[in-house]
C-alpha positions in Angstrom: -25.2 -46.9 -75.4 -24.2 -44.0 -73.3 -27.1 -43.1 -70.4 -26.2 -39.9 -68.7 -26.8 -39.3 -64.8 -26.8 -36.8 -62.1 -24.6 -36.7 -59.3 -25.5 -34.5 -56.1 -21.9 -33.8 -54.7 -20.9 -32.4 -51.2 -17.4 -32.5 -49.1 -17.8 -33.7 -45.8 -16.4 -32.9 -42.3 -12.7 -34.9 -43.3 -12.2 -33.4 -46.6 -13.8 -36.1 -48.9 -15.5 -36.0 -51.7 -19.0 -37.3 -51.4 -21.4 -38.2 -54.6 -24.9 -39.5 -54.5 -27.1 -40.4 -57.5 -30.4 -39.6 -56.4 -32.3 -41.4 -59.4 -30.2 -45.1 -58.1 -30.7 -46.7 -54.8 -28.1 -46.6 -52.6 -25.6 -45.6 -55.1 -22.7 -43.1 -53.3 -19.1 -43.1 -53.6 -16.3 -41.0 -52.0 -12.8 -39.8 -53.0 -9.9 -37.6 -51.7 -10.1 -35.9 -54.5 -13.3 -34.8 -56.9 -11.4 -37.2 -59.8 -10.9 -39.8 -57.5 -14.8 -39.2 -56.5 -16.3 -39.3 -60.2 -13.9 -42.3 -61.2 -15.2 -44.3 -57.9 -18.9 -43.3 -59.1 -18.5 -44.3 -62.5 -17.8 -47.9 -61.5 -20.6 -48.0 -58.7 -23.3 -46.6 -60.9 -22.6 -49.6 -63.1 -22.6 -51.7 -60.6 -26.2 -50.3 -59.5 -28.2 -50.1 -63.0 -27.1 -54.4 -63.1 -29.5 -54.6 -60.2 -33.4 -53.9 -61.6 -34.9 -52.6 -58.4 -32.2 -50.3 -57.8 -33.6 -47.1 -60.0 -35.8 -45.2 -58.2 -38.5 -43.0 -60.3 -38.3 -39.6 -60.2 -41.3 -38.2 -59.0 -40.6 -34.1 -58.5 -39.2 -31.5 -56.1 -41.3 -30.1 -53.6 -40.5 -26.8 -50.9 -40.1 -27.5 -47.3 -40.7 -24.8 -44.6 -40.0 -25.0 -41.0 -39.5 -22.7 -38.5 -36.4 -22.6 -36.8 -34.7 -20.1 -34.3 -30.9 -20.8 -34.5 -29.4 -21.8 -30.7 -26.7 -19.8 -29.7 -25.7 -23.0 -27.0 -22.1 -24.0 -28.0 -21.4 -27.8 -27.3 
């Protein structure tokens, strides 16, 4: 039985590849490359659907606003 999931990916400040599966708890994985990434992701979503507490449920999407000025202070 095939179960299909979503994986929120982003690259972060060294280059990596960086997924997250929002629906599991704690479920990331990282690669140099996005292959390397969605192989390393495959193995730890199985790893996290074993565990029963691990899937979250979805509940929806909601809209933040905030105001912000941007700082022009360099650090």
């Amino acid at each position: 039985m095939a179960k299909d999931f979503f994986v929120v990916v982003e690259k972060d400040e060294d280059g990596f590849f960086v997924g997250e599966v929002p629906s599991l708890r704690a479920c990331y994985a990282q690669g140099r490359t996005m292959e390397e990434m969605l192989r390393n992701i495959q193995e730890v979503i199985e790893m996290c659907i074993e565990e029963p507490y691990s899937q979250n449920e979805f509940i929806g999407v909601q809209k933040v606003s905030i105001d912000y000025e941007p700082s022009h202070a360099h650090v």
